[in-house]
N, CA, C and O of each residue as an XYZ file, in Angstrom:
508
protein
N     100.152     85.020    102.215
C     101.072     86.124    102.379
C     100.266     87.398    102.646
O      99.237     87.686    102.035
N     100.800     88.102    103.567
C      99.344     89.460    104.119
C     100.429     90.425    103.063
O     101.544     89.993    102.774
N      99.952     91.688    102.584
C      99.949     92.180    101.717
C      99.029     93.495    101.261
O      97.819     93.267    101.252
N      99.301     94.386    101.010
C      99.117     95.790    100.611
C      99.272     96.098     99.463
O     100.447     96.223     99.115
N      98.296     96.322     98.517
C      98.461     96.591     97.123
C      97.625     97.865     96.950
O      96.413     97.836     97.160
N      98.393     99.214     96.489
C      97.781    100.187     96.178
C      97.462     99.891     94.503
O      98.182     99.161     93.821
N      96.344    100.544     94.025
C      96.223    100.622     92.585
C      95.473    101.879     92.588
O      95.103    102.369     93.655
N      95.123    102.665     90.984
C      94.585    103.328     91.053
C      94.977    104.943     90.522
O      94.258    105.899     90.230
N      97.021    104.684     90.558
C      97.320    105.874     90.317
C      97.422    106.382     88.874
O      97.075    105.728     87.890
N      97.839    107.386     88.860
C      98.366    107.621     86.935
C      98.114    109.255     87.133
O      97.646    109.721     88.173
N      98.492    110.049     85.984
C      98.888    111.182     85.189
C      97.091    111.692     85.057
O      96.325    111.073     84.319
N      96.642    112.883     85.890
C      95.700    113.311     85.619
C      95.962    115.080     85.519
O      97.003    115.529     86.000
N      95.175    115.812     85.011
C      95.328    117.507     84.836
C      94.464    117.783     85.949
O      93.581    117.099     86.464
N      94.993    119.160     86.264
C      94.817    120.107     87.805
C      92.966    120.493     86.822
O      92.465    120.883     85.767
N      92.605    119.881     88.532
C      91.124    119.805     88.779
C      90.403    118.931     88.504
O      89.181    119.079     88.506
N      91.121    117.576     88.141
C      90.686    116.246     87.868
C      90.634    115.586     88.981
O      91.090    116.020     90.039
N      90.041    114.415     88.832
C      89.613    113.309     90.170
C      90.556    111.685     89.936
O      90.807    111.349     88.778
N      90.805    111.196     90.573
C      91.320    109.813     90.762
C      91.011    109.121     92.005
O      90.961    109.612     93.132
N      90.837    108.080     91.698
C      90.311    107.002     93.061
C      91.324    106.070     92.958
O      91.591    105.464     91.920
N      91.986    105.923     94.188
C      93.540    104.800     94.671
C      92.646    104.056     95.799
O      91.956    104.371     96.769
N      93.078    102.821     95.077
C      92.613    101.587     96.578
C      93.643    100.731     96.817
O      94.526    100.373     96.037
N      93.471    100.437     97.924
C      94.032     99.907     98.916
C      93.518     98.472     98.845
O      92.504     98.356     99.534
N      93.914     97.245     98.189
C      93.349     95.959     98.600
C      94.274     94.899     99.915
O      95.481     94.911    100.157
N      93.460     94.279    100.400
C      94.469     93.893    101.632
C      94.460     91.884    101.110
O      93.438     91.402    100.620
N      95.649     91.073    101.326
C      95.486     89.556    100.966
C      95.885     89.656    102.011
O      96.431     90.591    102.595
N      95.531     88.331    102.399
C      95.993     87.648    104.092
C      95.506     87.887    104.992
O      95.560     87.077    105.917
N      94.711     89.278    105.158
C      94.479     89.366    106.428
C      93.013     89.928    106.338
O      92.547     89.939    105.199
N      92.151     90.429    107.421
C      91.345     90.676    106.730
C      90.958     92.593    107.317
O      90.879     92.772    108.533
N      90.762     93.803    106.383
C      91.111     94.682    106.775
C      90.444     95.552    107.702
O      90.923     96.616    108.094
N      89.004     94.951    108.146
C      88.450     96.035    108.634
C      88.758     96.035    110.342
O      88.121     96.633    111.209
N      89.798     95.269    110.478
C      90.048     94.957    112.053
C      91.205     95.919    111.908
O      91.991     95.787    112.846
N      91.617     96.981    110.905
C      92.966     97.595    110.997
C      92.388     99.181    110.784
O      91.495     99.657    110.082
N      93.009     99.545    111.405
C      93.024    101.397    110.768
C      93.344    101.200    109.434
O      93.507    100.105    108.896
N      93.408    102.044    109.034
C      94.527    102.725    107.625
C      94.624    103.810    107.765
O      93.694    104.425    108.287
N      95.771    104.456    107.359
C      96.554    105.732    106.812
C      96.910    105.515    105.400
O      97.768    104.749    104.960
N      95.671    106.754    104.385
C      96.712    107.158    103.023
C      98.063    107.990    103.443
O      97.868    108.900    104.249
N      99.530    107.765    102.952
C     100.516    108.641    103.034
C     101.148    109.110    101.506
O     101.246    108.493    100.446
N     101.366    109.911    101.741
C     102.057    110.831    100.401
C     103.546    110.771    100.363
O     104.064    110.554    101.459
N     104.425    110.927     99.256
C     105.582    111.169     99.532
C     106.193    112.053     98.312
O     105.787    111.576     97.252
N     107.060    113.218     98.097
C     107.335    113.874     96.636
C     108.118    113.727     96.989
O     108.436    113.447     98.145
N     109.018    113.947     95.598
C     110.790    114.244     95.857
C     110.981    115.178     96.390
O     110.324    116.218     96.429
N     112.172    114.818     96.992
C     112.730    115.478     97.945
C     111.745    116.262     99.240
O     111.916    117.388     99.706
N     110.785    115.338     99.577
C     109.911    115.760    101.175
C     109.728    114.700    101.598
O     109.788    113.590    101.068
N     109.397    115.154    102.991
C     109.170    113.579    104.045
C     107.800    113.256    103.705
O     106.999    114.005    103.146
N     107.539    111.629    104.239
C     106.324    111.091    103.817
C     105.705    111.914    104.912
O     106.286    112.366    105.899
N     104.126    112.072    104.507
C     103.226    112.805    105.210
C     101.744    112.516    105.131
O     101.181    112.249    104.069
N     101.107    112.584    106.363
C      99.810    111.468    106.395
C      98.796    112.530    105.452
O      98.800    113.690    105.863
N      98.097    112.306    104.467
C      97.059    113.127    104.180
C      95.385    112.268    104.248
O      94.341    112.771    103.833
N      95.509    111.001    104.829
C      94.132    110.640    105.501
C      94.043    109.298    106.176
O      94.915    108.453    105.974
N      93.160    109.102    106.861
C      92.831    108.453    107.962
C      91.459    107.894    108.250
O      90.545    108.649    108.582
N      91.264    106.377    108.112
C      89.971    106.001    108.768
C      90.381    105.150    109.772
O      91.328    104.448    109.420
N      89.940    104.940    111.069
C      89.623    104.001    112.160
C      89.008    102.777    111.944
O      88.332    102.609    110.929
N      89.144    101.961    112.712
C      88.859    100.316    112.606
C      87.069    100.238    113.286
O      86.039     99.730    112.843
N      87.381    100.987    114.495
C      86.583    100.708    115.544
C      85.173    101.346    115.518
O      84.239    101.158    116.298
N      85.268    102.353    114.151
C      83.647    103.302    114.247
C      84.006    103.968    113.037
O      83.195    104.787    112.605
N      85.208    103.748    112.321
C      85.126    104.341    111.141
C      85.432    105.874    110.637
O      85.358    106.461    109.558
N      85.909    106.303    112.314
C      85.719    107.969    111.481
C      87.143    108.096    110.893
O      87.950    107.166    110.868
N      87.394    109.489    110.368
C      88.196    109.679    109.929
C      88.616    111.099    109.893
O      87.905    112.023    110.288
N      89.958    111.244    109.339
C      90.744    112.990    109.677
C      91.343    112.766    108.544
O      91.705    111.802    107.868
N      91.359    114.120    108.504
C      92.394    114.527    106.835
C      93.431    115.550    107.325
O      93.101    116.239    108.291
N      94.710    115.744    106.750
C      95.537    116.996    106.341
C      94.948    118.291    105.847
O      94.350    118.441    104.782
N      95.211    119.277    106.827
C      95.012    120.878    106.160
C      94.561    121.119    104.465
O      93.685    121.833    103.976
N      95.563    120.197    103.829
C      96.030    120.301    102.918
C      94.958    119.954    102.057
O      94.556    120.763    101.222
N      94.373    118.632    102.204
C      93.193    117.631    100.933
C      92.018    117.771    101.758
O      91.091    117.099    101.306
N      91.623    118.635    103.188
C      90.050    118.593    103.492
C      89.359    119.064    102.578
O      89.879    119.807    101.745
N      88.218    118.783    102.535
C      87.105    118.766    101.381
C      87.410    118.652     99.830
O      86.679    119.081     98.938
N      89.008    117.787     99.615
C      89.210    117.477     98.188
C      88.969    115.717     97.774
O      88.583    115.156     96.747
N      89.452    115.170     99.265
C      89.827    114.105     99.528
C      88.816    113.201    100.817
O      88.354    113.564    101.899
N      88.781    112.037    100.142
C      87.265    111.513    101.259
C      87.958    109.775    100.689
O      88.022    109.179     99.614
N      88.508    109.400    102.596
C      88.473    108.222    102.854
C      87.482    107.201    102.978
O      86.302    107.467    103.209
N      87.918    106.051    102.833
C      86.192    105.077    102.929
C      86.707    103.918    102.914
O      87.894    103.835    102.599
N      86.125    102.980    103.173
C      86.177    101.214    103.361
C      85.236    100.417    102.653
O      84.196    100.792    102.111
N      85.676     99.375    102.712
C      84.974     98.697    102.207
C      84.941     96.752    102.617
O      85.354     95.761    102.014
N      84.534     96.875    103.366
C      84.913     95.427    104.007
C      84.201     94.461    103.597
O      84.533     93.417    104.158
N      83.168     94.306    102.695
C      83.390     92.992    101.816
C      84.048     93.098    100.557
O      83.839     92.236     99.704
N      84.839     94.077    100.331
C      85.955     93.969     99.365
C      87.387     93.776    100.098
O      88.434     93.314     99.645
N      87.073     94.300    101.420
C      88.469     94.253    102.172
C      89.352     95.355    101.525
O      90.549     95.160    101.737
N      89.067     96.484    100.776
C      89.650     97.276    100.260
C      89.231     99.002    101.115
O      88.106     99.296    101.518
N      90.230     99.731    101.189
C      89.975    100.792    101.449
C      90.569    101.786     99.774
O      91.278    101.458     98.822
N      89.708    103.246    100.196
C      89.715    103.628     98.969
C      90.123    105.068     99.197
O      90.133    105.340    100.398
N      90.513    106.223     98.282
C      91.268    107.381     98.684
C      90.704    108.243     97.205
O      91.209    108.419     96.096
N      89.601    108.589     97.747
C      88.827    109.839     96.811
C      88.967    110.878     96.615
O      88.370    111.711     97.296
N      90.015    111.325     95.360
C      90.719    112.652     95.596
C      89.804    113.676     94.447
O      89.438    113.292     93.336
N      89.657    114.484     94.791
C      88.842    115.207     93.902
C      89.934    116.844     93.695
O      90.927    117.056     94.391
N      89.542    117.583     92.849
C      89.885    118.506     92.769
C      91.608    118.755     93.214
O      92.103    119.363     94.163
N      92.285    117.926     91.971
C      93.524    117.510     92.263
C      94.552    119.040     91.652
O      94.386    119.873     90.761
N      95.455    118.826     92.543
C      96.063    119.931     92.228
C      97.908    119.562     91.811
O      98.338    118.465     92.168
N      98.832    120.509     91.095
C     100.072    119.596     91.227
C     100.744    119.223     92.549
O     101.169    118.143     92.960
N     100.716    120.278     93.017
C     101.296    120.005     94.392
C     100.410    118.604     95.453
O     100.506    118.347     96.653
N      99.739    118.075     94.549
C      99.147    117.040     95.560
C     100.162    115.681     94.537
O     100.156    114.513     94.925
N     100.873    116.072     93.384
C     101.662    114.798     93.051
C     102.514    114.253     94.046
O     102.950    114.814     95.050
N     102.682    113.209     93.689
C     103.583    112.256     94.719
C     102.887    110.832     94.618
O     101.779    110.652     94.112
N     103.726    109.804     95.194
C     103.363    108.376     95.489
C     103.076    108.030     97.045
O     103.694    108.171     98.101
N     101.415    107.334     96.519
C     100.981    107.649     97.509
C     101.028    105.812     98.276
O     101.140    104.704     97.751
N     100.942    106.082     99.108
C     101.142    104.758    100.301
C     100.021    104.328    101.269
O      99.511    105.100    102.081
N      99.678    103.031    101.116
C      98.585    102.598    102.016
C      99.105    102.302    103.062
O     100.157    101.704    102.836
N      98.778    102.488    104.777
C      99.683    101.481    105.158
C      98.102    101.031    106.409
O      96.992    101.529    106.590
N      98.666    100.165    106.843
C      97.287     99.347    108.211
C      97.844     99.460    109.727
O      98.995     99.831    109.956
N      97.057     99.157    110.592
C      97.601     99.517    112.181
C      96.877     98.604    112.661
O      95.684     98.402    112.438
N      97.550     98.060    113.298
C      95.996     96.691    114.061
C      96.058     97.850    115.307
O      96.938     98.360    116.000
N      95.223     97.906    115.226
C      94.455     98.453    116.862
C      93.191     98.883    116.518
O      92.740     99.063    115.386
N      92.461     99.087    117.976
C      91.359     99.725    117.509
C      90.993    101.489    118.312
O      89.949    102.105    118.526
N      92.337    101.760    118.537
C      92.530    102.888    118.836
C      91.984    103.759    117.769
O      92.062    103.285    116.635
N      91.466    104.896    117.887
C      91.162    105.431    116.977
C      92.329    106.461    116.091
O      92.837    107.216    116.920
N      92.745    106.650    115.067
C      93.584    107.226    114.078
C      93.468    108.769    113.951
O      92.416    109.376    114.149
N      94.210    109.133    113.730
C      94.265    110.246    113.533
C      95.344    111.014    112.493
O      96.388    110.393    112.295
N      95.207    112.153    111.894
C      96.454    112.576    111.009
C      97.463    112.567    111.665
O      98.467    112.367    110.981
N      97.716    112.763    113.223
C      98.836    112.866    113.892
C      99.702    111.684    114.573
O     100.758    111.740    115.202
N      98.850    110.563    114.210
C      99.050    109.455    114.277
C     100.522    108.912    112.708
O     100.647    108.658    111.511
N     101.178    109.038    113.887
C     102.552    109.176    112.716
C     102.890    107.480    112.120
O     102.524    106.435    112.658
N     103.686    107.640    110.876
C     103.604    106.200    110.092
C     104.793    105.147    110.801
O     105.156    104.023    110.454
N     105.087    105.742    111.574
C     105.898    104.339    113.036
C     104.718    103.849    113.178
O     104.717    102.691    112.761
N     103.535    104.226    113.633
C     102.832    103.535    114.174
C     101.977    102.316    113.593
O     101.044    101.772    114.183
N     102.324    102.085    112.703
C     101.640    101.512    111.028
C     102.381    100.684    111.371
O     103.481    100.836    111.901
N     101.445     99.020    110.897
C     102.434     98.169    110.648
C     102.744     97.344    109.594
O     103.544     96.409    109.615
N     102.125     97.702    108.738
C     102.046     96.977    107.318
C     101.739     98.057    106.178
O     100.711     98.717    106.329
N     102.594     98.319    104.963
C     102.841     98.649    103.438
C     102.678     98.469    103.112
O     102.715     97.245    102.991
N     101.875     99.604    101.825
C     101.798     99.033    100.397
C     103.293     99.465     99.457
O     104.127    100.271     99.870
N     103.371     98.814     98.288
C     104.524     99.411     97.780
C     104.098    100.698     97.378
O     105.079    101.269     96.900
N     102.667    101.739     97.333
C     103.007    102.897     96.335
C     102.436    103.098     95.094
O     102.461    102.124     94.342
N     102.038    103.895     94.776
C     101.503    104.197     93.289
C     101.231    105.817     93.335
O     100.705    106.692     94.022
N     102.096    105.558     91.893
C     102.755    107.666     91.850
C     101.059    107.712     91.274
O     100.351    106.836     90.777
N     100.800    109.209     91.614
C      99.744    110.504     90.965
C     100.708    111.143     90.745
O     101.773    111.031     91.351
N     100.431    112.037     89.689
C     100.757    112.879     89.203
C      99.824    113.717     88.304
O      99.086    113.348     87.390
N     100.046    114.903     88.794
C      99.166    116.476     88.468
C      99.572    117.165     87.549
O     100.267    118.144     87.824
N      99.280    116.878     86.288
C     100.186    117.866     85.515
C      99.045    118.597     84.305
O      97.952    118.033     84.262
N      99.219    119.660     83.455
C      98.920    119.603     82.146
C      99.935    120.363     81.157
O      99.734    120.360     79.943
């Protein structure tokens, strides 16, 4: 069964760090992009990072540059979402999703273009 499992999230205080990964079953991930996506109540989901299949680079949102640092890991088959210097407004549940291509990704690379989900795992910023 191919499959998207975020882990990683939970309840941290503003200016704390958390690491969310992305493990992939079934398939194997480094032949896929990924997009981390965000979602809060009441706002649309919104890409806040991005690595490529084909060379690896990657783009972030206005929002998490230099808080937040994408990465892979392909003999774990896991990608990973390094948030540093967390703030509340970065709460929300966040979403892995994959792209087979080897087009390269981008933040503007919208989540139609994704073809496989994870279910999600809330952060939350609080103290």
């Amino acid at each position: 069964q191919w499959q998207l499992v975020e882990s990683g999230g939970g309840l941290v205080q503003p200016g704390g760090s958390l690491r969310l990964s992305c493990a992939a079953s079934g398939f194997t991930l480094d032949y896929y992009a990924i997009g981390w996506f965000r979602q809060a109540p009441g706002k649309e989901r919104e890409g806040v990072a991005c690595i490529s299949s084909s060379d690896d680079s990657t783009d972030y949102a206005d929002s998490v540059k230099g808080r937040f640092t994408i990465s892979r890991d392909n003999a774990k088959n896991t990608v990973y979402l390094q948030m540093n210097s967390l703030k509340p407004e970065d709460t929300a549940v966040y979403y892995c999703a994959a792209r087979s291509s080897w087009d390269p990704v981008v933040i503007s690379t919208t989540e139609y273009e994704y073809d496989y989900w994870g279910q999600g795992t809330q952060v939350t910023v609080s103290s």
